[in-house]
Each structure stands twice: as structure tokens, then as C-alpha cells.
FIMAR-940322 format. One record per residue: residue number from 0; chain; z, x, y of N, C-alpha, C in turn. Coordinates in Angstrom, 3 decimals. Each point is the difference from the previous one (the first is absolute). Last residue first. Layout:
// FIMAR-940322
+-----+--------+----------+----------+----------+----------+----------+----------+----------+----------+----------+
| num | chaine |     n_zz |     n_xx |     n_yy |    ca_zz |    ca_xx |    ca_yy |     c_zz |     c_xx |     c_yy |
+-----+--------+----------+----------+----------+----------+----------+----------+----------+----------+----------+
| NUM |      A |        Z |        X |        Y |        Z |        X |        Y |        Z |        X |        Y |
...
+-----+--------+----------+----------+----------+----------+----------+----------+----------+----------+----------+
This chain:
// FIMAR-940322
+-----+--------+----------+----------+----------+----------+----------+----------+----------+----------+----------+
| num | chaine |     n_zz |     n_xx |     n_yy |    ca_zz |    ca_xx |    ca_yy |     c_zz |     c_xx |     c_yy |
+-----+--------+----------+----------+----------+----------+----------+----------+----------+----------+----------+
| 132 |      A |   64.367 |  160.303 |  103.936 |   -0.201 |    0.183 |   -1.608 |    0.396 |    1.313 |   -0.381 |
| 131 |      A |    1.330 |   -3.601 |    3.791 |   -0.552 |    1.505 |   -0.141 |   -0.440 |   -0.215 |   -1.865 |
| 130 |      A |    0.420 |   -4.523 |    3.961 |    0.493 |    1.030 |   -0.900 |   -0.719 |    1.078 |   -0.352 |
| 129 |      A |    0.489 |   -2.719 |    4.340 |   -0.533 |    0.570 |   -0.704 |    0.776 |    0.449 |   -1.267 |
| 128 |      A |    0.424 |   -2.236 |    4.941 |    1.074 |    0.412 |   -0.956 |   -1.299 |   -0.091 |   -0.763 |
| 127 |      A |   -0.967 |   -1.358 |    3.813 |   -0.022 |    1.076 |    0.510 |    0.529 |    0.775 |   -1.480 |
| 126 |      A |    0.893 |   -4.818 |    1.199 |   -1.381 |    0.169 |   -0.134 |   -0.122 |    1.661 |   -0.156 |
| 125 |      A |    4.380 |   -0.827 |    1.064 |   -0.310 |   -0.718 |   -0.875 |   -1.332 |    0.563 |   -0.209 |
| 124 |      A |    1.802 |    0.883 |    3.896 |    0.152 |    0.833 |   -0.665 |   -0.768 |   -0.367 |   -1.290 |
| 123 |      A |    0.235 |   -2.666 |    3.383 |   -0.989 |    1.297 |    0.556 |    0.215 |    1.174 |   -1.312 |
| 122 |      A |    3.241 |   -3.742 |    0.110 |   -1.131 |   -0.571 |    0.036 |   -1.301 |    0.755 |   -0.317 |
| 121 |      A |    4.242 |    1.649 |    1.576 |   -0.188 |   -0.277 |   -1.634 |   -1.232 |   -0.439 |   -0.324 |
| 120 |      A |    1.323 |    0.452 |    4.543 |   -0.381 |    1.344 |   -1.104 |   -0.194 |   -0.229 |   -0.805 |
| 119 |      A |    0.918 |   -4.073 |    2.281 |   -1.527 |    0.266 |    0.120 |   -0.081 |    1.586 |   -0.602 |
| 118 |      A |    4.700 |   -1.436 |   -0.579 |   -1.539 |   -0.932 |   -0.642 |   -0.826 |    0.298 |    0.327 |
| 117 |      A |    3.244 |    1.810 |    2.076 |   -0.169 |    0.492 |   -1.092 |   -0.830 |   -0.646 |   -0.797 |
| 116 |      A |    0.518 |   -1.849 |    4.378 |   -0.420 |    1.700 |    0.295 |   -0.041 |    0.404 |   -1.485 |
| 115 |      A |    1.849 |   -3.675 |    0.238 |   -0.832 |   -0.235 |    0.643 |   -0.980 |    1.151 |    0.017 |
| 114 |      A |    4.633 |    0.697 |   -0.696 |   -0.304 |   -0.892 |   -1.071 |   -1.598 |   -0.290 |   -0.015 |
| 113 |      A |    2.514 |    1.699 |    4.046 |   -0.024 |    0.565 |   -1.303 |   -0.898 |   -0.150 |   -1.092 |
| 112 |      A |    1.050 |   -3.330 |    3.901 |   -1.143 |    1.438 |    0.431 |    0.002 |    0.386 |   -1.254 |
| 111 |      A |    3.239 |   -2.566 |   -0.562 |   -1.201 |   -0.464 |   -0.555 |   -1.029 |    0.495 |    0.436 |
| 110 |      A |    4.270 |    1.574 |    0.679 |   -0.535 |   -0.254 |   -1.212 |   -1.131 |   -0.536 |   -0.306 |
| 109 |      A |    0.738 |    2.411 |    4.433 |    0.325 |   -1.123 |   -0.657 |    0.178 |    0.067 |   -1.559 |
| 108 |      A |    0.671 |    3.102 |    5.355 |   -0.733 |   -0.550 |   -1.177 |   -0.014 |   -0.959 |   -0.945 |
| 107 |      A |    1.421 |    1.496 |    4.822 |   -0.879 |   -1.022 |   -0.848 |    0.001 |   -0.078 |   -1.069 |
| 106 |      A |    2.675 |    3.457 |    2.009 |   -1.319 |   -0.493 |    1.127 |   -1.335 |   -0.774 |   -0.406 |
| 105 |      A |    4.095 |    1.237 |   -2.683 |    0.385 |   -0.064 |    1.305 |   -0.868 |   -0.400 |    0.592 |
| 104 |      A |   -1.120 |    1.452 |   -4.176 |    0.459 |   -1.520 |    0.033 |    0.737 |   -0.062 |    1.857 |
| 103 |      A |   -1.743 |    3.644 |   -1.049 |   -1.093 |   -0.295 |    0.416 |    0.504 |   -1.888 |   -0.199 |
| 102 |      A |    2.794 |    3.353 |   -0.644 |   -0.103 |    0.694 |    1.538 |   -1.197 |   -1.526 |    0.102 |
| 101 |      A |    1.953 |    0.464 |   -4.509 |    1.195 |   -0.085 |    0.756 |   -1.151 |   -0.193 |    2.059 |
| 100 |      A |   -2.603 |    1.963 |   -4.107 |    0.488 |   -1.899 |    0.224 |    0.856 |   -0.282 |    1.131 |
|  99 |      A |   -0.227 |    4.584 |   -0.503 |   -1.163 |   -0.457 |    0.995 |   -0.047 |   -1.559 |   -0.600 |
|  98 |      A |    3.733 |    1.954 |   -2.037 |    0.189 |    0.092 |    1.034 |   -1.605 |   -0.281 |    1.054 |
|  97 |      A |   -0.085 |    0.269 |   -4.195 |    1.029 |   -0.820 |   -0.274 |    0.044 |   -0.291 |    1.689 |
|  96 |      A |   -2.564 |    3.836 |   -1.782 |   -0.938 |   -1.704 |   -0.112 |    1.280 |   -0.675 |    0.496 |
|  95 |      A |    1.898 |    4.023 |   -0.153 |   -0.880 |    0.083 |    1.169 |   -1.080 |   -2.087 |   -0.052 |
|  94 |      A |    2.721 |    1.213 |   -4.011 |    1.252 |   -0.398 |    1.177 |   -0.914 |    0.014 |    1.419 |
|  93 |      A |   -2.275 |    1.286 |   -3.760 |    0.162 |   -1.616 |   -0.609 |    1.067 |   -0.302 |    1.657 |
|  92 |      A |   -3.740 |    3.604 |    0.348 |    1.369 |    0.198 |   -0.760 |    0.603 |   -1.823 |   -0.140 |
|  91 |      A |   -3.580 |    2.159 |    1.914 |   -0.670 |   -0.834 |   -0.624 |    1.241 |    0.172 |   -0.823 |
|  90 |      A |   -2.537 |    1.874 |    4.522 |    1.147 |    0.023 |   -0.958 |   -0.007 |   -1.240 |   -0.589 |
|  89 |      A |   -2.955 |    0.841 |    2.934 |   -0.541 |    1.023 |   -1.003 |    1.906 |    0.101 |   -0.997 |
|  88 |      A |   -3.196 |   -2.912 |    4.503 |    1.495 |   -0.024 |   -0.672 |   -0.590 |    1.408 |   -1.565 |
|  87 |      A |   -2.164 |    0.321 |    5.361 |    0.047 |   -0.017 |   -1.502 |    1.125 |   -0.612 |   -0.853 |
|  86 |      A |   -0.768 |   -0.996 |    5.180 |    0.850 |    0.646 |   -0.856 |   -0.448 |   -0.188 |   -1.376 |
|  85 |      A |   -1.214 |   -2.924 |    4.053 |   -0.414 |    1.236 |   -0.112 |    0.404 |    1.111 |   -0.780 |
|  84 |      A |    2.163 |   -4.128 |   -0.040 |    0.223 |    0.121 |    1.234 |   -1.274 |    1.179 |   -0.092 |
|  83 |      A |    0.733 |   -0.479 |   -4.483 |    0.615 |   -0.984 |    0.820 |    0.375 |    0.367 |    1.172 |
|  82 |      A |   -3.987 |    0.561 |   -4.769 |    0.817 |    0.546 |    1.593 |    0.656 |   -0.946 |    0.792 |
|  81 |      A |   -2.065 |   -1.028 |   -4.757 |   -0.265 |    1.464 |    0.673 |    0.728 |    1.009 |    1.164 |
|  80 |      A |    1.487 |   -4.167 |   -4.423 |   -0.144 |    0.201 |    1.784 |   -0.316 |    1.561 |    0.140 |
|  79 |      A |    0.398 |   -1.954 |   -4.246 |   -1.345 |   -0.472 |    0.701 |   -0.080 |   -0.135 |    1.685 |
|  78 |      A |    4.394 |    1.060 |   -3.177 |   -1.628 |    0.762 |   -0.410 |   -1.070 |    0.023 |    0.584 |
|  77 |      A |    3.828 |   -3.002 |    0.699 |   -0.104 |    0.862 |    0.959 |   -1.136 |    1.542 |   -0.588 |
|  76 |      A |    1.020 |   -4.497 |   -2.155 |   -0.946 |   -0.203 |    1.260 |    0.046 |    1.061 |    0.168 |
|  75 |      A |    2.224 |    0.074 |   -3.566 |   -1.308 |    0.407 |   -0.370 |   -0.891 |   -0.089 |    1.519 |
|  74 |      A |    4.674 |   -1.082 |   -0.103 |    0.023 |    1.477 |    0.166 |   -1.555 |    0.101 |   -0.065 |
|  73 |      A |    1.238 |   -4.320 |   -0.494 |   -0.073 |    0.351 |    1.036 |   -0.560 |    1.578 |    0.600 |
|  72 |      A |    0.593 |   -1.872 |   -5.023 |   -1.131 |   -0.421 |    0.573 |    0.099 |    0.274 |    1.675 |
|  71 |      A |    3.843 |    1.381 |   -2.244 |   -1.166 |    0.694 |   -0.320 |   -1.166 |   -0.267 |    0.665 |
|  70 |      A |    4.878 |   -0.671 |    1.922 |   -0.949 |   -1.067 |   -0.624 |   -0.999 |    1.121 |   -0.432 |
|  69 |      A |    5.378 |    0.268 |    0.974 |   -1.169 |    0.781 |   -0.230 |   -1.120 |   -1.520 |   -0.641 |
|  68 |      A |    5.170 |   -0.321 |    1.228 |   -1.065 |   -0.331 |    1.207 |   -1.622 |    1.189 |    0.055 |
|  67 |      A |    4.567 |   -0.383 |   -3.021 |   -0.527 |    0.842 |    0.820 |   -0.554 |    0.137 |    1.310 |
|  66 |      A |    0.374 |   -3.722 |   -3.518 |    1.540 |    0.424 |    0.746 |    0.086 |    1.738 |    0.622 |
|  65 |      A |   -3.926 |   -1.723 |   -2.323 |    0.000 |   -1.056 |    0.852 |    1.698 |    0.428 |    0.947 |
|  64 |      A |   -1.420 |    2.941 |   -3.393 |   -0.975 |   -0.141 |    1.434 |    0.359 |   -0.794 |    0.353 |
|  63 |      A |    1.979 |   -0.094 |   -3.792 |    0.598 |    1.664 |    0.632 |   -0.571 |   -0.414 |    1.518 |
|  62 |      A |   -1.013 |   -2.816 |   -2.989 |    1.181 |   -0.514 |    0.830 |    0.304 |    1.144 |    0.788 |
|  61 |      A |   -3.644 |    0.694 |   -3.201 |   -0.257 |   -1.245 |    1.171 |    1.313 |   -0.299 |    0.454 |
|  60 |      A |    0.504 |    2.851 |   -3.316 |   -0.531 |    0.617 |    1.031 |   -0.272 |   -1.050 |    1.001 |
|  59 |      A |    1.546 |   -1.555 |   -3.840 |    1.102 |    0.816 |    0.850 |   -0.584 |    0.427 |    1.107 |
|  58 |      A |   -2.499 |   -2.008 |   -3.013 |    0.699 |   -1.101 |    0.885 |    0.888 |    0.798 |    0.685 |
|  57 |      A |   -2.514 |    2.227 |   -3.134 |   -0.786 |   -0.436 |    1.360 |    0.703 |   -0.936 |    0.880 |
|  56 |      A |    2.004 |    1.555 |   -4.158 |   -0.097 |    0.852 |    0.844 |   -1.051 |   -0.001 |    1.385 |
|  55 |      A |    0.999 |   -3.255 |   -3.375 |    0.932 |    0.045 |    0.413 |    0.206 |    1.760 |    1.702 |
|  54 |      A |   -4.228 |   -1.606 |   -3.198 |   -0.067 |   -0.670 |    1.147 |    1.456 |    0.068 |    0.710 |
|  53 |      A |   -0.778 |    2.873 |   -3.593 |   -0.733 |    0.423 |    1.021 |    0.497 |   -1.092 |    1.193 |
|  52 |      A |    2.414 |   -0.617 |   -4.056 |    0.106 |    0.705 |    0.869 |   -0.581 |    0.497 |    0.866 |
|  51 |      A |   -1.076 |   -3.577 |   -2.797 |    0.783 |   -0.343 |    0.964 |    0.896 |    1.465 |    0.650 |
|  50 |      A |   -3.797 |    0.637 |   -3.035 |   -0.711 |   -0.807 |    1.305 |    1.235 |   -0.339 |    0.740 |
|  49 |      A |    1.529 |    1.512 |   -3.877 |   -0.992 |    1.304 |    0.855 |   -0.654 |   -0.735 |    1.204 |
|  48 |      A |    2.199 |   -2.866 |   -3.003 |    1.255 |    0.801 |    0.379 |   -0.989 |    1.227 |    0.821 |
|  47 |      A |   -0.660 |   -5.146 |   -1.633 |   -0.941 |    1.311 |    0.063 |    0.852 |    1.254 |    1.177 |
|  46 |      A |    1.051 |   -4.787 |   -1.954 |    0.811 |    1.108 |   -0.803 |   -1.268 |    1.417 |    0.343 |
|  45 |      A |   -0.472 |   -4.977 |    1.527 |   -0.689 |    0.656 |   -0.860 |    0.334 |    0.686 |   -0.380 |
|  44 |      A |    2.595 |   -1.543 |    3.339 |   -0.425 |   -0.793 |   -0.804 |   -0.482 |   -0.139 |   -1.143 |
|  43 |      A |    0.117 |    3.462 |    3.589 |    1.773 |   -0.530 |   -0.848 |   -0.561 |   -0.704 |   -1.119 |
|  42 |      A |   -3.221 |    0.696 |    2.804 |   -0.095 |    1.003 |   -0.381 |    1.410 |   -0.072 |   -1.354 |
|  41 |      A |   -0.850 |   -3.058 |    3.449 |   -1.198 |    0.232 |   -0.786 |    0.091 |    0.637 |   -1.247 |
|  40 |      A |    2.772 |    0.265 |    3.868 |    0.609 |   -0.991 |   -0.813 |   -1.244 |   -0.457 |   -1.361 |
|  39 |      A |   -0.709 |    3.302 |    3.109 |    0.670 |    0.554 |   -0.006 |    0.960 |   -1.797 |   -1.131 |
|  38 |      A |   -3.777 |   -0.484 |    2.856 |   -0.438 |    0.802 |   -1.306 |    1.424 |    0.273 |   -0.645 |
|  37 |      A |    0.449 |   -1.851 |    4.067 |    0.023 |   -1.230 |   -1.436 |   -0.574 |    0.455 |   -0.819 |
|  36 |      A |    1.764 |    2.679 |    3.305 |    0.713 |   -1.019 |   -0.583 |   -0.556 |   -0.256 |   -1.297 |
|  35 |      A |   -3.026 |    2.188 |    3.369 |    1.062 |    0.827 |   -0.876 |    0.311 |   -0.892 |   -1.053 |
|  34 |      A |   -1.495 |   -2.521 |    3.098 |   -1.334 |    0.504 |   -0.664 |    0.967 |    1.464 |   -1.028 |
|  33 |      A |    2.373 |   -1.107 |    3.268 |    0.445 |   -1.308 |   -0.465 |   -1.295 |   -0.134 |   -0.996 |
|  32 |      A |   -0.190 |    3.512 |    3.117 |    1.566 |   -0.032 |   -0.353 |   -0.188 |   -1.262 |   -1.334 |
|  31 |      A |   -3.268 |    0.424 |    2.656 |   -0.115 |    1.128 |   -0.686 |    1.035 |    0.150 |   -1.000 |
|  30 |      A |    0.211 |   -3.319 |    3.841 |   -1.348 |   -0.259 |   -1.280 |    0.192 |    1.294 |   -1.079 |
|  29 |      A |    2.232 |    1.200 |    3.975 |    0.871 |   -1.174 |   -0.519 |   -0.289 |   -0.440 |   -1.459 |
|  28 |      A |   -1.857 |    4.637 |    1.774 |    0.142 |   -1.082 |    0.907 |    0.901 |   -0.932 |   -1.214 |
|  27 |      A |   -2.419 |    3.790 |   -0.865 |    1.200 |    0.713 |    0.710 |    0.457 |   -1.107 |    1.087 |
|  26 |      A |   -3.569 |    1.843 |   -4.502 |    0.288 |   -0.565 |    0.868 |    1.342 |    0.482 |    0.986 |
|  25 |      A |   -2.365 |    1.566 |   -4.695 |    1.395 |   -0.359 |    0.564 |    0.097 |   -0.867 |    0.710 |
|  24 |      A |   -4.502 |    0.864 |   -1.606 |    0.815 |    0.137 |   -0.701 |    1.597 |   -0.170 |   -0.126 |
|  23 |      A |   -3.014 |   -0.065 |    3.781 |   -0.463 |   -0.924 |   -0.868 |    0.599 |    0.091 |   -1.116 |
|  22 |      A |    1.069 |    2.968 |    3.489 |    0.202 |   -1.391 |    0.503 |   -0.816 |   -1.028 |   -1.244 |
|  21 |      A |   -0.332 |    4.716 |   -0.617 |    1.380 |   -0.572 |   -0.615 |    0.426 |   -1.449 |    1.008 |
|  20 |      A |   -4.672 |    1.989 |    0.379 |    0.481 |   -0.145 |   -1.680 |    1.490 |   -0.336 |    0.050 |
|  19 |      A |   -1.670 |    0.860 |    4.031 |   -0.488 |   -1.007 |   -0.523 |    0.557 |   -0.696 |   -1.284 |
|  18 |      A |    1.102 |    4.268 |    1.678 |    0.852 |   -0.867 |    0.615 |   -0.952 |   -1.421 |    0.085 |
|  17 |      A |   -2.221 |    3.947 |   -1.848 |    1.482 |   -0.157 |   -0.521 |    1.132 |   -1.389 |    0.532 |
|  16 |      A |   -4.458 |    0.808 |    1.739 |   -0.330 |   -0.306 |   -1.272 |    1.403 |   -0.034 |   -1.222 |
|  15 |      A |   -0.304 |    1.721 |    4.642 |   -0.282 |   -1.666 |    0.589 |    0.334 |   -0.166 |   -1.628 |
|  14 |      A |    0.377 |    4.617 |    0.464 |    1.420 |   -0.983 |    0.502 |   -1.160 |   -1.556 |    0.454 |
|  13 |      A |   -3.536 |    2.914 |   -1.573 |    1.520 |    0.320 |   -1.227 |    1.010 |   -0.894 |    0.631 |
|  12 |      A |   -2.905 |    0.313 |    3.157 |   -0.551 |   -0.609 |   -1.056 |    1.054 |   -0.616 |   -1.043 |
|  11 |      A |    0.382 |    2.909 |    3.733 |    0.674 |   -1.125 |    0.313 |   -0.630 |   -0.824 |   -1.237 |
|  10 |      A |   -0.907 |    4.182 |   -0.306 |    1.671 |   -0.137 |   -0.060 |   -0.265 |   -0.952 |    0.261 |
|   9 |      A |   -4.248 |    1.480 |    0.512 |    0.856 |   -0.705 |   -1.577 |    1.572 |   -0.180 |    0.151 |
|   8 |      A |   -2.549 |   -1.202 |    4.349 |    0.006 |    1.071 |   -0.733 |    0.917 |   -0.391 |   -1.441 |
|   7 |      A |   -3.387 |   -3.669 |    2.115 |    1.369 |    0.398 |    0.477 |    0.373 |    1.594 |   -1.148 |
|   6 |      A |   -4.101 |   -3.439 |   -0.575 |    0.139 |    1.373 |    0.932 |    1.135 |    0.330 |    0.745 |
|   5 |      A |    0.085 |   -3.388 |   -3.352 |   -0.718 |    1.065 |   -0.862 |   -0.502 |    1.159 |    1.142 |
|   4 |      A |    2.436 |   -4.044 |    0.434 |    1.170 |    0.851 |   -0.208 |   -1.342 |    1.524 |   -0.292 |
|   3 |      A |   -0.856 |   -3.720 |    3.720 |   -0.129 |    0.284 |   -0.962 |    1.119 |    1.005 |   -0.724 |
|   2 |      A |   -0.813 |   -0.815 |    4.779 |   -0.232 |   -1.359 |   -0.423 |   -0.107 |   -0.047 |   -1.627 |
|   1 |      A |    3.277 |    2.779 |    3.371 |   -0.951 |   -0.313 |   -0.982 |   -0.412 |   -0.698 |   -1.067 |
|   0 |      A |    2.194 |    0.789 |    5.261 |    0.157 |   -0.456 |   -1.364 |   -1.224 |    0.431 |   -0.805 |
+-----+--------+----------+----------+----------+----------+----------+----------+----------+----------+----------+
């Protein structure tokens, strides 16, 4: 694993930082779903017809994944795996990530291993964030 996103190669950078961004923006769980919703009645309410189509179009996608069985925030674990069994992972195709969840939830894995593991990156990451001028 790597204990960091910032020495993992840039591809896995770019795919942790993409598939971050749309687990926080979309999501892809129940909460996500229902955090949709009630903007999405928010949005009615107020007659804000541009905000209620973005969020109408984030609610779609979060169902797309959840009735898919695509989790972003999961796919982002597999960025931060170096090698499995001795084996470079170096594919990084959404269906190859899909399928090493698939192999590694077999032989333990957890959500909350997961979850656990993405907090202390984040964590490590945070302090480390700079702005540019």
C-alpha cells in the first residue's frame, strides 16, 4: 500500500483525486441518495431551476452507482494499493479496480478496513495542501 497519495505514481494520483471528488459530490450509498432528495426539493421550492437541474442530474448518477454496485470512494482505495500478491497493480481501468475490490473483499476486506485506511490519506494529505500563487 501506499501510505500516501503524494508518492503513489501520478496516474494513481489523478484516479484517487477524481474518484474522491465524485464520492463527495455524488456519492453512491443510501445517505447520498436521500442528501440528493432533499436538495432536490430545496431546489423546487425556491424555483431555482439551474441548481434543480444540476442536483437532478447528480441524483441520477448516484443511483446509476448504487444499482450498479460502483462505489467511487472504494475504487479510490484501490489507487493506494501498490502490489497484490507481489504483482505491480498498474491497471487502473474502473472494471480492472472493480474486479481487485471483488478478489480482495473475498479475502477480508472491509468497509471499514477501507474507510479507515482513507482517513489517515486524507489526513496525511490535508496538512501538506498549500496554496499556489
Amino acid at each position: 500500500m501506499y501510505d500516501s497519495i503524494d508518492v503513489a505514481p501520478i496516474e494513481n494520483y489523478i484516479n484517487f483525486n477524481r474518484l474522491i471528488m465524485l464520492d463527495a459530490g455524488i456519492g453512491s450509498d443510501l445517505n447520498s441518495i436521500m442528501n440528493h432528495w432533499a436538495q432536490i426539493q430545496r431546489f423546487c421550492d425556491r424555483g431555482e431551476k439551474d441548481n434543480l437541474n444540476r442536483q437532478l442530474a447528480n441524483y441520477r448518477q448516484a443511483l446509476t452507482f448504487v444499482v450498479s454496485n460502483v462505489s467511487p470512494k472504494m475504487l479510490s482505495f484501490v489507487t493506494l494499493i501498490h502490489k497484490i500478491d507481489g504483482k505491480v497493480v498498474d491497471d487502473f481501468s474502473d472494471e480492472n479496480m472493480a474486479e481487485i475490490l471483488k478478489q480482495l473483499s473475498k479475502k477480508g476486506l472491509t468497509v471499514r478496513i477501507v474507510e479507515c485506511f482513507l482517513e489517515f490519506v486524507k489526513k496525511k494529505l490535508t496538512p501538506n495542501l498549500k496554496p499556489t500563487n
